[in-house]
C-alpha positions as CSV (number, residue, x, y, z in Angstrom):
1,X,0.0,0.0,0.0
2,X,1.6,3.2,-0.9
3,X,0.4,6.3,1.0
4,X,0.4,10.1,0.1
5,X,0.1,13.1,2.0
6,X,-2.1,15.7,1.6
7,X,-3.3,15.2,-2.0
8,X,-5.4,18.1,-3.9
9,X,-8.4,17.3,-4.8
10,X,-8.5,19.6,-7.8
11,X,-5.5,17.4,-9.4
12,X,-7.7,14.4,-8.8
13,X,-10.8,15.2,-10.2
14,X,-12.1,16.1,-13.8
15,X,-13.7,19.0,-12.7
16,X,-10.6,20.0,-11.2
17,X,-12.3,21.4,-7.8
18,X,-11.4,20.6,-4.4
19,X,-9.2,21.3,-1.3
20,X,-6.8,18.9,0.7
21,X,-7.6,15.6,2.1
22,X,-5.3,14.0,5.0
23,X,-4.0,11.1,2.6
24,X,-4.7,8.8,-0.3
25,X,-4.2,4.9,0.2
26,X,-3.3,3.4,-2.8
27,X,-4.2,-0.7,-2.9
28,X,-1.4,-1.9,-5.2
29,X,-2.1,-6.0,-4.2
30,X,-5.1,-7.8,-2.4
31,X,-3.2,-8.1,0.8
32,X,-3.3,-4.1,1.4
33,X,-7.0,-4.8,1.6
34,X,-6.5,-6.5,4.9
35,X,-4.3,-3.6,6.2
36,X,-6.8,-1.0,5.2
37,X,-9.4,-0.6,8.1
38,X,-6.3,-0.1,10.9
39,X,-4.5,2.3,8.6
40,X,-8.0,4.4,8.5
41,X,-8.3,4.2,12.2
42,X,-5.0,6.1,12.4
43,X,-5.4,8.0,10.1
44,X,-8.8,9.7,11.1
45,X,-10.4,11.0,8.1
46,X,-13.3,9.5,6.4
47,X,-12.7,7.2,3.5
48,X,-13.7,7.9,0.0
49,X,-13.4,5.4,-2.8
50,X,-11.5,7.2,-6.1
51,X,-11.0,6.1,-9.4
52,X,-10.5,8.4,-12.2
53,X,-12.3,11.0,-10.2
54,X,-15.2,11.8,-13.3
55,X,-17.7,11.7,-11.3
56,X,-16.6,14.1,-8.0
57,X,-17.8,17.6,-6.8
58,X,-15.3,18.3,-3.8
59,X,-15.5,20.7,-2.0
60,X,-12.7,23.5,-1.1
61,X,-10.0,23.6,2.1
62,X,-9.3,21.6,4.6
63,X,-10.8,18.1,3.8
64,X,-11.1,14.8,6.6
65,X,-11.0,12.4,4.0
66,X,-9.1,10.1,3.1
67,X,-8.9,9.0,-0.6
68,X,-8.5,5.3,-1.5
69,X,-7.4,4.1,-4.9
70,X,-7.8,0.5,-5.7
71,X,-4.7,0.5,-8.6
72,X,-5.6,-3.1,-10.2
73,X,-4.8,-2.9,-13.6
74,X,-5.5,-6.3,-14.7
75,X,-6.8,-7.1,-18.3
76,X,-9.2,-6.7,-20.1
77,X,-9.2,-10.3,-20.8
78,X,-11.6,-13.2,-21.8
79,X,-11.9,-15.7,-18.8
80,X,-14.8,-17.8,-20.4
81,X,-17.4,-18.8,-22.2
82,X,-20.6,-20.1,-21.7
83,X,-24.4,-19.9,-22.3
84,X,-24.3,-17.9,-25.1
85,X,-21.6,-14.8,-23.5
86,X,-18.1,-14.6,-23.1
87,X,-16.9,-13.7,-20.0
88,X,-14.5,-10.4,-19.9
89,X,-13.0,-9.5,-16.7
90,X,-11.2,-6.3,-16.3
91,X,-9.4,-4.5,-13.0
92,X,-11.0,-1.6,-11.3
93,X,-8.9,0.9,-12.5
94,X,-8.8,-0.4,-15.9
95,X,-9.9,2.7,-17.9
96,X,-13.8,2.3,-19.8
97,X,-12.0,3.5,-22.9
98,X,-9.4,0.7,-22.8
99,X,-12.2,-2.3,-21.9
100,X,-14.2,-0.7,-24.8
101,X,-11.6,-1.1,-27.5
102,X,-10.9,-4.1,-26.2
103,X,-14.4,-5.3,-26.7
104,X,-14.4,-3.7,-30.3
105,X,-11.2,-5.3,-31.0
106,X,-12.6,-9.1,-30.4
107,X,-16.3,-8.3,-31.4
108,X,-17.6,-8.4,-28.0
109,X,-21.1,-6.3,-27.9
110,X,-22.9,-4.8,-25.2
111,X,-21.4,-2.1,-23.8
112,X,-21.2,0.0,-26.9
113,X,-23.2,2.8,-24.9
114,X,-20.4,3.2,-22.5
115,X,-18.4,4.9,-25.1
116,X,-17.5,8.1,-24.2
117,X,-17.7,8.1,-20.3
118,X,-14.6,8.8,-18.3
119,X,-13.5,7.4,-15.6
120,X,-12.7,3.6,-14.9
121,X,-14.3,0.4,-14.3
122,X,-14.4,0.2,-11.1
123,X,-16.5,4.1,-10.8
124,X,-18.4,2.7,-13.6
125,X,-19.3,-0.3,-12.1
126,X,-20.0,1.2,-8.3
127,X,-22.5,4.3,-9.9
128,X,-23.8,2.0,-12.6
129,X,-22.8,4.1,-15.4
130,X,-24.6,4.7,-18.0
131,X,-25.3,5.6,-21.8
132,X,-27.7,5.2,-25.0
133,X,-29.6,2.7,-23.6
134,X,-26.8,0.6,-21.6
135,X,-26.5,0.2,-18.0
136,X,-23.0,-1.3,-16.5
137,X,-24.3,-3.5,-14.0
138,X,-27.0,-5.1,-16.6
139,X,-23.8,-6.6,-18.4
140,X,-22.2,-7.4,-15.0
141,X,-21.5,-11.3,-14.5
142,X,-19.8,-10.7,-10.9
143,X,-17.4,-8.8,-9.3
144,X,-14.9,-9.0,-6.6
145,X,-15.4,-6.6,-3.7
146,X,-13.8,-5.3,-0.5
147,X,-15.5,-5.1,2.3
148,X,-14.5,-4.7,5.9
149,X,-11.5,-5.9,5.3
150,X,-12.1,-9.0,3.6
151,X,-12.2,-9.9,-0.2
152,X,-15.0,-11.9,-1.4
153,X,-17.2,-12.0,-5.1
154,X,-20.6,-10.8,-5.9
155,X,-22.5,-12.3,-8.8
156,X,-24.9,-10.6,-10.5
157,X,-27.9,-12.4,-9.1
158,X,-27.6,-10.9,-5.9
159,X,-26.5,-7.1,-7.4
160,X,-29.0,-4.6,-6.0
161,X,-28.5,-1.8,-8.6
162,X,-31.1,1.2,-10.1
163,X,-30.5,4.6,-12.0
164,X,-26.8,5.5,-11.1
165,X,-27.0,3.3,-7.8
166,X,-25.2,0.2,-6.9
167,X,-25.5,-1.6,-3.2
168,X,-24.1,-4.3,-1.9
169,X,-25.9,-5.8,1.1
170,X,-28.8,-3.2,1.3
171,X,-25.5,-0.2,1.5
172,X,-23.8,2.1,-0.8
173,X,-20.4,3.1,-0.7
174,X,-19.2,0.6,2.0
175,X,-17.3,-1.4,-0.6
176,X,-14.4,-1.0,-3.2
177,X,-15.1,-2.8,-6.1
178,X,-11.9,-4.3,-7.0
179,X,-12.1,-6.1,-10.5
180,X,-15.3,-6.9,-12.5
181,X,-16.4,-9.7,-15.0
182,X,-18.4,-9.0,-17.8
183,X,-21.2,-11.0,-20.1
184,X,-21.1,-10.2,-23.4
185,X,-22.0,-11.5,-27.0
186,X,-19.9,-12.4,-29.6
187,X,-20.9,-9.9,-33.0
188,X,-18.9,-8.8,-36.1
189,X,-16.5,-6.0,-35.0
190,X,-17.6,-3.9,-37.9
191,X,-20.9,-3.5,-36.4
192,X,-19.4,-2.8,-33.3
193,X,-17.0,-0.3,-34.4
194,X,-20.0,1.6,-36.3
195,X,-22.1,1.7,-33.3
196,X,-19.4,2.9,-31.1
197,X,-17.8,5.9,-33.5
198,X,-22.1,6.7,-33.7
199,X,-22.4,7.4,-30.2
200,X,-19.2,8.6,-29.6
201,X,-19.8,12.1,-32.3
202,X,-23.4,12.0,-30.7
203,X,-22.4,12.4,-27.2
204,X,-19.6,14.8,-28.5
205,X,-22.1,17.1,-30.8
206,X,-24.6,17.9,-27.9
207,X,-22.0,17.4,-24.9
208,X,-18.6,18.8,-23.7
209,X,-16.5,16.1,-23.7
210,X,-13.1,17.8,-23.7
211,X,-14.4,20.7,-21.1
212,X,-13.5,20.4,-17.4
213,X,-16.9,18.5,-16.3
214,X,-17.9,16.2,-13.8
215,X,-20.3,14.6,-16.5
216,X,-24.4,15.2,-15.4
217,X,-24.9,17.2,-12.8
218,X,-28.5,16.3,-11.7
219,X,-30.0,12.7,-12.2
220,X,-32.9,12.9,-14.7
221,X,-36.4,12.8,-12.6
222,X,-37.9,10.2,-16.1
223,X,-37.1,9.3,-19.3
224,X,-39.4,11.8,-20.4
225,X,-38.5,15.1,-19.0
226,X,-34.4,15.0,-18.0
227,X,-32.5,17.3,-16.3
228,X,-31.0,19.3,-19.2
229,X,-34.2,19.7,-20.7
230,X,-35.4,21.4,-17.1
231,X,-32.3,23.3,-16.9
232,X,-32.3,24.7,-20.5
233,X,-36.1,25.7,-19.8
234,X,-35.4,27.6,-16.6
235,X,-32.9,29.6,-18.1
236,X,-29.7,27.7,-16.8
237,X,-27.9,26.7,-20.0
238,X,-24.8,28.6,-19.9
239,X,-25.5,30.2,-17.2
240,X,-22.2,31.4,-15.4
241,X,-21.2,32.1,-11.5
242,X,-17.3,32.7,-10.2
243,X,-15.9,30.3,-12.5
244,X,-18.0,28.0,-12.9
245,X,-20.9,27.3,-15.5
246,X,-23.2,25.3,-17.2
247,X,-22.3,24.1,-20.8
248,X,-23.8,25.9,-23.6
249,X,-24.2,22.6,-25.4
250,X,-26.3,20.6,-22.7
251,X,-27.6,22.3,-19.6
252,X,-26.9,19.6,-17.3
253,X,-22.9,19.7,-17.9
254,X,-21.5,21.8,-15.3
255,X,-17.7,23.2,-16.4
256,X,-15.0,24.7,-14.8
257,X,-14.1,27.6,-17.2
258,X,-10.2,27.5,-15.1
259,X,-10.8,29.5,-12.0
260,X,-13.9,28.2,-10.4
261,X,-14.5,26.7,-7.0
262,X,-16.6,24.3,-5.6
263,X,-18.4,27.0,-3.8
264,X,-19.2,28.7,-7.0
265,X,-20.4,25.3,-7.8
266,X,-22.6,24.5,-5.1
267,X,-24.1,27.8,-5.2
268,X,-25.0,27.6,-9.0
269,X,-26.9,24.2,-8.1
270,X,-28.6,25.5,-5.5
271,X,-29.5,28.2,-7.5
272,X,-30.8,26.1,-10.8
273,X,-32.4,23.5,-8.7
274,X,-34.2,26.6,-6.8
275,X,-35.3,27.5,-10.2
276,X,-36.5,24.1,-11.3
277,X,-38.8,23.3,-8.7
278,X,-40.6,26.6,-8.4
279,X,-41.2,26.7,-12.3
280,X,-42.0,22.4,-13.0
281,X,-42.3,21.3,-9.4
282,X,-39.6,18.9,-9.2
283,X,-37.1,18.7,-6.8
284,X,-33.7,17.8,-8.7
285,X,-31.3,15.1,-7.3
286,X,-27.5,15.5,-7.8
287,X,-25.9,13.0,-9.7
288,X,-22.3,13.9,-9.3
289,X,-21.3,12.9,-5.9
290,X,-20.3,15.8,-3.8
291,X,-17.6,15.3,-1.2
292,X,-18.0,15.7,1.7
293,X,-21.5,15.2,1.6
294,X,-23.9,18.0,2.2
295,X,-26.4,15.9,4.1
296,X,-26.0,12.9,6.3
């Protein structure tokens, strides 16, 4: 386990915000699992699971947290086959992009909607990320976990996922997901590569893919009315505030223009999900996970 003082958050996080936590843990083998709780005890702070950090509001200062960073790079690779799929399994800090050209590469399908999404497969896996259609945890044949110390395997069967949710045991966020094993379907790579470039210039005509974003900012209350379209009707598509503002091609990407802060941030949300309810009604939940968390 290697250990690092003080990291900044805003070097950690793809909306570069954030202050200074007490330490990040970095698991580099299975056995630093075991070691993990005591070294949290000393340490003090609250742990928070990172991967590529896509998916992270945090806020500014002082921080007591403690970041962990499972660092199993492992695969892609095909460990099976069987009933019709072929089993991929992939590390947790395998980057999405790298498991989806692997997939393209052997004419795997399934998780062509993925394409596009930051982060790794481990974030992807733990907030169910997902795209055109495609969840991460529908494709999900079992994954090997941390929890309280101990390493054990999920399979699907017993996965308790929903929109952007995934719990273990009836609890979020009390586990590191530490490697994952895909079902997929063998298809002609053509097809594949097609389906993938498709999404990929759809996602990058209507979103800001090279901006600095955390991704969606609010979850979308249905199919039928999502966030951006809320946003964009309450005035809030490009709408700016000390740095910080959302994207002029989708109204539910928040940016960092280069000199915001998370308290910009916050108080832009506040602001557009004040807006929202009083003109539709509906409360807006955030999607990005903020950190520390606002509310118990």
């Amino acid at each position: 386990m290697r250990e690092i003082a003080s990291p900044l958050l805003s070097q950690r996080t793809t909306l570069r915000l954030g202050g200074t936590a007490v330490a990040e843990l970095i698991l580099e083998n299975p056995e630093d699992v075991a070691r993990l709780p005591e070294r949290l005890r000393v340490l003090g702070g609250a742990p928070v699971i990172m991967g590529a950090g896509s998916n992270i509001l945090a806020q500014d200062g002082d921080l007591p947290l403690v970041l962990v960073r499972p660092d199993f790079n492992q695969g892609p690779e095909i460990v099976g086959e069987g009933a019709g799929k072929v089993f991929v399994r992939a590390g947790a800090a395998v980057p999405l992009p790298r498991l989806l050209r692997f997939c393209a590469t052997h004419g795997l399908a399934g998780l062509e909607g993925l394409v596009g999404i930051p982060g790794t497969v481990g974030g992807a896996v733990a907030m169910n990320a997902g795209s055109f259609g495609v969840e991460t945890c529908r494709k999900i044949e079992n994954i090997r976990i941390a929890s309280n110390g101990e390493v054990r395997v999920v399979v699907a069967q017993t996965l308790q996922y929903s929109y952007r949710r995934l719990c273990i045991d009836d609890k979020k966020n009390d586990f590191i997901v530490l490697e994952a094993t895909f079902g997929l379907t063998r298809t002609a790579r053509d097809g594949i590569c097609r389906c993938m470039r498709h999404n990929f210039f759809e996602k990058k005509s209507k979103q800001p893919v090279t901006a600095w974003s955390a991704g969606c900012v609010f979850k979308n209350p249905s199919p039928e009315m999502p966030a951006g379209r809320l946003l964009d009707q309450a005035g809030f598509k490009g709408k700016k505030m000390g740095g910080m503002a959302f994207s002029t091609l989708h109204a539910n990407f928040m940016i960092n223009e280069g000199k915001g802060s998370a308290t910009a941030a916050l108080a832009l949300m506040q602001e557009a999900k004040e807006a929202v309810l009083e003109r539709f009604g509906i409360a807006l939940e955030p999607e990005v996970r903020i950190i520390p968390c606002l509310f118990p």
